[in-house]
N, C-alpha and C positions, 0 to 999 in steps of 0.2 A: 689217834685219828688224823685222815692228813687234812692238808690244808684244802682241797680238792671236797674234800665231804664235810665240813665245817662250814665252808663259804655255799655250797647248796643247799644245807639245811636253813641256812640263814635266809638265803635270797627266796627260798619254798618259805617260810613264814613271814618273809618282806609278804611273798603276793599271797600269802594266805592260799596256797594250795599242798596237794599230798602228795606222795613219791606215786599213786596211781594216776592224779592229774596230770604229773611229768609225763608220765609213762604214754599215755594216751596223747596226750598235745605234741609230743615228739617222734613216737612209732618207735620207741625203746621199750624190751621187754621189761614187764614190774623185776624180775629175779634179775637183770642188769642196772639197774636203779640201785635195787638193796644194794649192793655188794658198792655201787659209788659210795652212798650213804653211811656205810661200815666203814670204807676205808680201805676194802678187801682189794679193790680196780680200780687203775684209774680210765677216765673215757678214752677212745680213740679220738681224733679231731674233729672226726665227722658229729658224734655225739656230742662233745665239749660247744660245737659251735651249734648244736640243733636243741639244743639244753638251754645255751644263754638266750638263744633267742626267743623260744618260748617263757623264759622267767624273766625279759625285758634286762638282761643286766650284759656286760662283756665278756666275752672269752677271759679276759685277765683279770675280769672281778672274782670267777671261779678260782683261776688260779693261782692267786696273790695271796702271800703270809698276810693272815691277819695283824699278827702279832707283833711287825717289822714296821720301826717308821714308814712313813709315804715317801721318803724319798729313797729309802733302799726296795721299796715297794717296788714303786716304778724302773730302777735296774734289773732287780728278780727278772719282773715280769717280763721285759723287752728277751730279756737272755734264754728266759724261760721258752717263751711262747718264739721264740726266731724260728727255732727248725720246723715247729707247726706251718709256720706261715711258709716256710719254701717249701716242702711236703703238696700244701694246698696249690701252691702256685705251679709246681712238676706235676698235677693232676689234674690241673687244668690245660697244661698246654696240649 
C-alpha cells in the first residue's frame, strides 16, 4: 500500500469520517476515493489539496513516509511536493 493511502486512512479515522464523507465534502467521485485508499491512484494536486483540506491536515501530511524519521520526513516531503507547488503556481499565472 503506498504511503499516499496509509496516511488518508489515518487522517479519515483522526476525524472519524468514511471514504463517502471524503467523497461528498470534496466533490471527488466515491470509485476515485477507493482506488486512493487501495493504493491503485495517486491524486492529482487539485484533489491532494481539496482532500487535506477537508480532513484539516497538509498536503505533506498525505504525502510523508510514515515510517521515515522526521527529519528525512521533512526532505522527502520538500522534494517531493516542489513540482506540485510549481505546477499549482504555472496554473495560476
Amino acid at each position: 500500500m503506498s504511503d499516499f493511502a496509509e496516511n488518508l486512512r489515518k487522517a479519515m479515522f483522526d476525524k472519524r469520517c468514511k471514504a463517502v464523507d471524503v467523497s461528498r465534502g470534496t466533490n471527488i467521485r466515491p470509485s476515485v476515493i477507493s482506488r486512493y485508499l487501495s493504493g491503485t491512484n495517486q491524486p492529482s494536486t487539485g484533489n491532494l489539496f481539496a482532500i487535506a483540506e477537508y480532513l484539516g491536515v497538509s498536503p505533506n501530511t498525505l504525502l510523508s513516509s510514515s515510517e521515515a524519521p522526521e527529519s528525512i520526513q521533512k526532505s522527502q516531503v520538500t522534494s517531493a511536493t516542489e513540482p506540485l507547488l510549481k505546477i499549482i503556481e504555472v496554473q495560476e499565472e
